[in-house]
N, C-alpha and C positions, 0 to 999 in steps of 0.2 A: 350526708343525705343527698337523694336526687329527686330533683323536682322535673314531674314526666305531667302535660295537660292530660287532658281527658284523652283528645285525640290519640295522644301516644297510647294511652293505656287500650284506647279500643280498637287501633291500627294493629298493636304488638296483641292483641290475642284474637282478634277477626280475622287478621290476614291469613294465617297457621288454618284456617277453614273456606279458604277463596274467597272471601268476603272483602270488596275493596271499600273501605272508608272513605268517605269526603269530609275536609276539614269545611268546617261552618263559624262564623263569627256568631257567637252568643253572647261578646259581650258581657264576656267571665272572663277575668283575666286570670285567677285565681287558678293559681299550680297546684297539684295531688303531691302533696309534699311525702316522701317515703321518712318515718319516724328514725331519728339515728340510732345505732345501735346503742349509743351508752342508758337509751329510755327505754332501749326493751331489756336489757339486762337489770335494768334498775327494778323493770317491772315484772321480771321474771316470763317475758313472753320470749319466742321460739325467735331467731334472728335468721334472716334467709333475704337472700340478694335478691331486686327487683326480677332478673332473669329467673330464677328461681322461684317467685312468686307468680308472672306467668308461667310459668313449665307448669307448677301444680294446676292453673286454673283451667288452663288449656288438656290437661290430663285430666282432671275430673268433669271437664265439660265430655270431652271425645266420650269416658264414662259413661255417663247419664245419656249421651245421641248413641249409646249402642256401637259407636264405631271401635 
């Protein structure tokens, strides 16, 4: 598994829109743990790499902005 903060996660799909993020102490130390694969096969859910999971979100945002 990869454990990516908030930051990352809103740096890697903001930036792809010129949008520059500033990291902020909130005093959440608390990582976005991505689930391992052997718990989504377990659970019968779809398996797809972090980069992967931004590429869709960033394609179905561009979607919905019309771009």
């Amino acid at each position: 598994p990869e454990f990516k903060s908030r930051y990352d996660v809103a740096k890697d799909i903001l930036s792809d829109f010129g949008i520059e993020v500033q990291p902020q102490d909130c005093k959440d130390p608390s990582p976005v743990q991505v689930m391992s694969l052997e718990n989504l096969i377990a659970l019968g859910l779809p398996r797809y790499s972090y980069a992967e999971i931004i590429s869709k979100i960033i394609s179905e945002t561009r979607k919905g902005l019309g771009w």
